[in-house]
Structures are given as structure tokens and as C-alpha cells.
C-alpha positions in Angstrom: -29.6 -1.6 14.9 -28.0 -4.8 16.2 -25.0 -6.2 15.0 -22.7 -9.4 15.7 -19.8 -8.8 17.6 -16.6 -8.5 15.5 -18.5 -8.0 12.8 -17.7 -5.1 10.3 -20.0 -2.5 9.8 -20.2 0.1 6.6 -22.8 3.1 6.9 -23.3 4.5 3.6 -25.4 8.1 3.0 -26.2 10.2 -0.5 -27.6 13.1 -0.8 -28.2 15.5 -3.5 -27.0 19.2 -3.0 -27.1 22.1 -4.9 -27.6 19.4 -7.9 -24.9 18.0 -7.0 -24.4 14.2 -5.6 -22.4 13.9 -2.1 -21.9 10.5 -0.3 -19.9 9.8 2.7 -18.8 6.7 4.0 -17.9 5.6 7.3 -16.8 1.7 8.1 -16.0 0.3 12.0 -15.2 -2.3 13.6 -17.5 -4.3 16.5 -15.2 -5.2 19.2 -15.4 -9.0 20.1 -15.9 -8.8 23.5 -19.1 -7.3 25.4 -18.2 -4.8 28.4 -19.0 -5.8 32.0 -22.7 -4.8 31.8 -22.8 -7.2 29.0 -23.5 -5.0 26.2 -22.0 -2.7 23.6 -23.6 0.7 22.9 -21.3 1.9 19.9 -22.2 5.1 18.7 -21.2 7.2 15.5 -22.6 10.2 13.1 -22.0 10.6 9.4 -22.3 14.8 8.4 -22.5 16.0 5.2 -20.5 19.2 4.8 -21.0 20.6 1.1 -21.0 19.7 -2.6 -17.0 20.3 -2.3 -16.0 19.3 1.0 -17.1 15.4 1.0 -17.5 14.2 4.3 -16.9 14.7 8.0 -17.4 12.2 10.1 -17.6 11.9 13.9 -17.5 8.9 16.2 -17.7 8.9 19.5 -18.2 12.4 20.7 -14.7 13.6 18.1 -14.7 14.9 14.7 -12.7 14.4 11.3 -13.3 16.3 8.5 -11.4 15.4 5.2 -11.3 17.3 2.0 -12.3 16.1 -1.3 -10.6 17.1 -5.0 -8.6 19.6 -2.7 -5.0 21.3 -3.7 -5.0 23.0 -0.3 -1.4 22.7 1.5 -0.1 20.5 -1.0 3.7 20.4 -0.4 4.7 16.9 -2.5 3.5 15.2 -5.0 3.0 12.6 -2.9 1.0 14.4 -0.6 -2.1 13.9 -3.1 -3.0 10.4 -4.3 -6.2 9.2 -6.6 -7.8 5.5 -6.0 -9.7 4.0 -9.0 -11.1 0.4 -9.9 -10.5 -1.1 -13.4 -12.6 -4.1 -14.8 -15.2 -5.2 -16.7 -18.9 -4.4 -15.6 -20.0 -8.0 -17.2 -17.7 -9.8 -14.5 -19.3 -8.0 -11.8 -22.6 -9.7 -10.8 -24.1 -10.4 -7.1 -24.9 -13.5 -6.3 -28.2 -13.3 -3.8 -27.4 -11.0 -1.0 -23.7 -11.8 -1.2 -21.3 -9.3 -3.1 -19.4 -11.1 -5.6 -15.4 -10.8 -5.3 -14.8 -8.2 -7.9 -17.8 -5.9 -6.8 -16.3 -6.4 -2.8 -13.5 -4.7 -3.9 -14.9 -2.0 -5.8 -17.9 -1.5 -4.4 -16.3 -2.1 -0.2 -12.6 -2.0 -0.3 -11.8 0.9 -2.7 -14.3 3.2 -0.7 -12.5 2.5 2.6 -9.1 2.5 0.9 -10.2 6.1 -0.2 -11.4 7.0 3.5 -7.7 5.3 5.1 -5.8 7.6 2.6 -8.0 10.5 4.0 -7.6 9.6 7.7 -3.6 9.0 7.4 -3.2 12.7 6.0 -3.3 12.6 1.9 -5.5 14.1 0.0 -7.8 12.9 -3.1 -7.6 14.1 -6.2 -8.7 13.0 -9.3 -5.7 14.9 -11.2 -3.0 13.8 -9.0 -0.2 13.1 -10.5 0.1 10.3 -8.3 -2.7 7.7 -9.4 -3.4 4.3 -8.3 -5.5 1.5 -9.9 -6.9 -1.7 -8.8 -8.2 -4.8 -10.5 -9.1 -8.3 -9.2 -7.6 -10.9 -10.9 -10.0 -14.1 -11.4 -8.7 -17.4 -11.4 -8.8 -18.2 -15.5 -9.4 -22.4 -14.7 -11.0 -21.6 -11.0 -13.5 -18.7 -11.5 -15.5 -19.5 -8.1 -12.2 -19.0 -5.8 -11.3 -15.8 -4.5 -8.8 -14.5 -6.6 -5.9 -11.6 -6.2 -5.5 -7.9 -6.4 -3.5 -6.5 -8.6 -2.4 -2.7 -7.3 -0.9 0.0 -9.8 0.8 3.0 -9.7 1.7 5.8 -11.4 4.1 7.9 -9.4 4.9 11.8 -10.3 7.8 12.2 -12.3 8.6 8.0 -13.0 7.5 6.6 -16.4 7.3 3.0 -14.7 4.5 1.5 -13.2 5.1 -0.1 -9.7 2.9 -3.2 -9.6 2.3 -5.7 -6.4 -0.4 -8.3 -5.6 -2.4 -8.6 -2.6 -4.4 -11.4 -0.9 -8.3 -10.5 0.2 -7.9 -10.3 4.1 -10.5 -11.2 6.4 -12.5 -8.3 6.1 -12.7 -5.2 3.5 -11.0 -2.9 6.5 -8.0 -5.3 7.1 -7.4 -5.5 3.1 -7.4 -1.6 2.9 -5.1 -1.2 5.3 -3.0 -3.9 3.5 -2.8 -2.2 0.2 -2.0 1.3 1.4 0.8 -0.8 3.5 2.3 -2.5 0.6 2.1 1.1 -1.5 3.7 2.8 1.0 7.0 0.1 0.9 7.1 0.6 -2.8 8.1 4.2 -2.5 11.3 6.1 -2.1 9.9 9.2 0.2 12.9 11.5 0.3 13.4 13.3 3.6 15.6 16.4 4.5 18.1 15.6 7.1 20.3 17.9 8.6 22.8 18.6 11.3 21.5 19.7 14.6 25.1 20.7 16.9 27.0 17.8 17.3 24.3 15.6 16.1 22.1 14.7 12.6 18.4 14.6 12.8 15.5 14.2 10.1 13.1 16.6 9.2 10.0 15.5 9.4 7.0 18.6 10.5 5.3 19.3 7.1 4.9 15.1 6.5 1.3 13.5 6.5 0.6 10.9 8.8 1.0 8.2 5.8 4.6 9.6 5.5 5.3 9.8 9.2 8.8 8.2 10.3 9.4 5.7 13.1 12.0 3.8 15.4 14.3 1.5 13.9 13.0 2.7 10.1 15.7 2.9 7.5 16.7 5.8 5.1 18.7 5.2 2.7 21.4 8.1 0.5 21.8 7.9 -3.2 25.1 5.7 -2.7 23.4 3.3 -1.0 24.3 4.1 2.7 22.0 3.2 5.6 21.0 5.5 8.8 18.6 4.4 11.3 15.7 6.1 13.1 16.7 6.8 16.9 14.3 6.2 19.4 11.4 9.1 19.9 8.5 10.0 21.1 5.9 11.9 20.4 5.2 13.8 17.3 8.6 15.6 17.6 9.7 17.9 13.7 13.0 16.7 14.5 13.3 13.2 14.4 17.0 11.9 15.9 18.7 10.0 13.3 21.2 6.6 14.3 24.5 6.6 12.9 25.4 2.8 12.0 29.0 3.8 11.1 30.3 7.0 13.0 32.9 7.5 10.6 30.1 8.1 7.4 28.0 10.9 7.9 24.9 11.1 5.9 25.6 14.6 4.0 28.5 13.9 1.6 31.7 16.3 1.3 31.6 19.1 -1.3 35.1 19.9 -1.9 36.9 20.4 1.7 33.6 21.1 3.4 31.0 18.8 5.2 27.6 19.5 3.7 25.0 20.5 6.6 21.9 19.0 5.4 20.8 16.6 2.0 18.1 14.6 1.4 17.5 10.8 2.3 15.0 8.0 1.2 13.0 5.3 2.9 13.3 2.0 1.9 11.9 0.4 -1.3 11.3 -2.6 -2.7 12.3 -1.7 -5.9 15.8 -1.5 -4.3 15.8 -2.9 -1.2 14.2 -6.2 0.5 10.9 -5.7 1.9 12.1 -7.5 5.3 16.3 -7.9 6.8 15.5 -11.8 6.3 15.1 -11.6 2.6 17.4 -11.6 -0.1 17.5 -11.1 -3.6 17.2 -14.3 -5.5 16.5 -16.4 -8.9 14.5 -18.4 -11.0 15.0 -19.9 -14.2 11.5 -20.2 -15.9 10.7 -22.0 -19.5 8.1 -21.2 -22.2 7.5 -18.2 -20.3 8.0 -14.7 -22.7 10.3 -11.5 -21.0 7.3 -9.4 -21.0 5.1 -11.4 -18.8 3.6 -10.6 -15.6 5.6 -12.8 -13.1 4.9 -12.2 -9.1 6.7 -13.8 -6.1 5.3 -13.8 -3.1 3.0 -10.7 -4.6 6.5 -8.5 -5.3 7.2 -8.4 -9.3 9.8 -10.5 -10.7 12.5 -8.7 -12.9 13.4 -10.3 -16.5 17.4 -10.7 -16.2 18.2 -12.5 -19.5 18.5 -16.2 -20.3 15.3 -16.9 -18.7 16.0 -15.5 -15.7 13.8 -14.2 -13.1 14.9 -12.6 -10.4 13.1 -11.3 -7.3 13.0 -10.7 -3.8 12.3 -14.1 -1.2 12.6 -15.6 2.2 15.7 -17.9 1.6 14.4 -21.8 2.8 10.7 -20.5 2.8 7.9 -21.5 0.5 5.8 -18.6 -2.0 3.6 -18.6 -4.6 4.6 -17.7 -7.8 2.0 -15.9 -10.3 1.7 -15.4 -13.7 -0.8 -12.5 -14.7 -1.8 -12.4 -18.3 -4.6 -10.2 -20.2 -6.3 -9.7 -16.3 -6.3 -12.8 -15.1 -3.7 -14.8 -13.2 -3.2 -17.7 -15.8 -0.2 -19.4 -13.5 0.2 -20.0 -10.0 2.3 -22.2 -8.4 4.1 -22.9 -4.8 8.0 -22.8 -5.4 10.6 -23.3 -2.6 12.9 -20.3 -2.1 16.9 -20.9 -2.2 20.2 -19.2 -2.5 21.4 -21.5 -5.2 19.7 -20.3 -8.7 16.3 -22.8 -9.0 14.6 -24.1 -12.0 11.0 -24.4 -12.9 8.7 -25.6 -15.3 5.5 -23.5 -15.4 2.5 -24.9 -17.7 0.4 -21.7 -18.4 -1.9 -23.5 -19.2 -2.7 -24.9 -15.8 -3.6 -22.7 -12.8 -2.3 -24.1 -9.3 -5.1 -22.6 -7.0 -4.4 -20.7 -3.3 -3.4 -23.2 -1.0 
């Protein structure tokens, strides 16, 4: 077939076997430019493996083959994740040939998001304990603009819900890759470090790809102490670990003794700013009730007291701030961020659209 360049292309095949219904789904990218014969012959091959294994693809002469409801080699918790789409079926309509919003991301993004997770090491699994959800959010006053995604997650062994809103990229592979982004910063992934002679390094050789560390990435200990990823190569399982403060090694003391090896965490925005720029600042927000939904800049704003909001900004920077109520974002409004504690007054009834 013949395609645009840079356009996006998603090859879709089902098949029944053994009774059973298999799919696979593979999604690429055109590149822009044409080569120096002036054309592009991009190949790639979908294979069905079995009613239990889902797909295997191949592109380009190589093959990956992922696994599908599969426990095997599962170290973690979070090396097994689940992907699902919540909404109503009634909001869901296609207008022509042209997928509506809501059924883009069920019907496009999820699928890819699925095939990323697959790709970057973790495997699905409907039981996971480790279970992720996402909804569009409509505009309640705007219905015809795009809209948000509101990503949740239920993490093993944590009662709360992490929660974070993301934008609709360009196109469905760039907003994938978005979400498992902005999942991935949400998460404290402990790490064993340990002493290696004179020196501290981080073990890292049973980690998925989605887990894998990199230069200049922070871990963090349970007293709040930062170490920084040294600079590597490779795919080492022994990954050199920066001491910012010579005199503070990461293992604590037991006693008399240095401890040889603990565990660390990556950074999270639960606990930590999402970039070294931002800080943790506040809002003062009327006729607005503790238990709402309240998103800045797409992180969730914490109730402090006294109608307080706090949350995590770009200090002298613009965001928009969101209100989510009953599935749709009922509030949305650009608010300048500051140091000094700021004051607004949010109508819900009025929905500032996506500038």
C-alpha cells in the first residue's frame, strides 16, 4: 500500500485459533524524508504465535516476540502491569471516517500503550497487582474540543491511587509513549546498591528495560539522601553510583559497622519535583470542596487545610489548572506560578478551554 510520509501507520490482524480469538498489533512510523532514489520501501510482518502467546512481530528482517497473561520470570511486582479503558460506550461514536476522541484512545492509544509496555520489557497481565486505567475526560461546556486523559493506578502493596493528566500528542504513538513516561516518574522503583572495593555501585541485571537506570538519574534513601548515576555505557549489571557528599555513604550504619549493601529509590513525584527547576508551591482556591479532583500542570494538587492546594510548579511559569468532577473536567483555567502563596477564584461552573 502507499502511505504519506510521516504519517502513522497501524496494521491490525485477528484470527480465530483453537476457538479462541488472537489479534496482534503492530504501529510504525513513515519517516519524513524519501532516500536518495526517491522512495521508501518500508517493510514489516505481523506473526501469530498461539492462543497463549499473543503476538510476535518482525520488521525489518528482526524479530520480537512478547508474551501475553504470562507469570514467567516475574521478579517484582512491578515487572507485570495491566492497561484498561474506562467509559461509557454511549460517548463513544465515530464521526464519518474519523475516530472520535474517546474511541482514539481506546480503540489506538491503549493498544500501542499495551505493545510499548511489551517492547520496554513488562509483561501483561490481567491479574497484575499493578493495574492501570485510562479515561478521556470531555470538556463538560466544550464537548467538540479534544479533551484530557486521566491515567490511574493501582500499585502493589499501596492503598492510594496515583493519578496524572495527559495532553493527546500529535499522534497515538507519541501519546503512548507519553503516558508510560509520566507512569514511570510517579513510581518509587527500589534498587539494591552495594559496595564494590572502594567504590558503591547499583544493581541493576534482572531490571526490564522500562526500569533500566541512566546517567545523571537520581536515587533517592528513605531519609531523603540523594546519589547520582555515574556515567556508563552499555548494558553493564553494575551500574557506578556518584557520591554527591563523600562523607554520606548510601548504606546507613548499623551499630559500629557500615552496612555493605541497602536498597534505594528513583525519584517520584509524589515526593520529589518532576524537574530540578520546580518547586513545591501553593494555591488558595474558594468554593472548591477538599475532595475534589484538582490538577496542575497534569500533577495532582494535595488538599493542605484552609483551602489550600498545594502542588508541584515551574516558579514564574504559566499552567493550567483542572478541575475533574464525575468524569469530566468541569474547571480549567491558566494560573501564573509563584513562590509567594497565590489566590484564585475558580467558577466551576465555567470551563476555560486549552489554549
Amino acid at each position: 500500500m502507499k502511505v504519506k510520509l510521516g504519517s502513522e501507520v497501524t496494521l491490525k490482524v485477528e484470527k480465530l485459533l483453537d476457538g479462541t480469538k488472537t489479534f496482534a498489533t503492530k504501529s510504525f512510523v513513515i519517516p519524513k524524508k524519501t532516500s536518495n532514489h526517491g522512495e521508501i520501501e518500508f517493510s514489516t510482518a505481523i506473526q501469530l504465535l498461539s492462543n497463549t502467546q499473543r503476538v510476535g512481530s518482525e520488521s525489518r528482517g528482526k524479530e520480537k516476540k512478547f508474551s501475553n497473561n504470562s507469570n514467567h520470570d516475574i521478579r517484582s511486582p512491578l515487572d507485570a502491569i495491566w492497561f484498561s479503558y474506562i467509559g461509557s460506550q454511549s460517548g463513544i461514536k465515530k464521526i464519518g471516517a474519523v475516530f472520535s476522541t474517546a474511541e482514539r484512545l481506546q480503540k489506538k492509544i491503549l493498544p500501542l500503550i499495551k505493545e510499548r509496555s511489551e517492547v520496554l520489557g513488562l509483561t501483561l497481565n490481567p491479574s497484575s497487582q499493578w493495574n492501570v486505567t485510562l479515561q478521556h475526560l470531555p470538556l463538560s461546556k466544550e464537548p467538540d474540543l479534544q479533551g484530557l486523559i486521566l491515567v490511574s493506578a493501582k500499585l502493589p502493596g499501596n492503598d492510594k491511587n496515583i493519578e496524572f493528566l495527559k495532553n493527546y500528542k500529535r499522534n497515538d504513538l507519541a501519546t503512548a509513549r507519553s503516558i508510560l513516561w509520566a507512569l514511570k516518574i510517579h513510581i518509587a522503583k527500589e534498587f539494591q546498591v552495594a559496595r564494590n572495593g572502594q567504590k558503591w555501585s547499583v544493581i541493576q541485571a534482572k531490571a526490564r528495560n522500562y526500569w533500566k537506570l541512566k546517567p545523571g538519574m537520581l536515587l533517592y534513601g528513605k531519609n531523603g539522601q540523594h546519589f547520582q548515576i555515574d556515567n556508563f555505557s552499555g548494558n553493564p549489571s553494575w551500574v557506578p553510583l556518584k557520591m554527591l557528599s563523600s562523607s554520606i555513604p548510601p548504606c546507613p550504619k548499623v551499630g559500629n559497622q557500615q552496612k555493605v549493601n541497602c536498597t534505594l529509590y528513583t525519584s517520584h513525584v509524589g515526593a520529589y519535583p518532576p524537574a530540578d527547576d520546580w518547586d513545591r508551591l501553593k494555591i488558595k482556591l474558594f468554593g472548591i470542596a477538599p475532595t475534589a479532583k484538582i490538577f496542575v500542570s497534569g500533577y495532582k494538587a494535595a488538599y493542605e487545610g484552609g483551602k489550600v492546594w498545594s502542588y508541584w510548579g515551574q516558579p514564574g511559569h504559566q499552567a493550567n489548572l483542572t478541575m475533574v468532577e464525575n468524569g469530566e473536567i468541569v474547571y480549567r483555567k491558566k494560573i501564573k506560578n509563584s513562590r509567594l502563596p497565590t489566590t484564585g477564584l475558580p467558577n466551576p461552573g465555567q470551563v476555560v478551554g486549552r489554549k
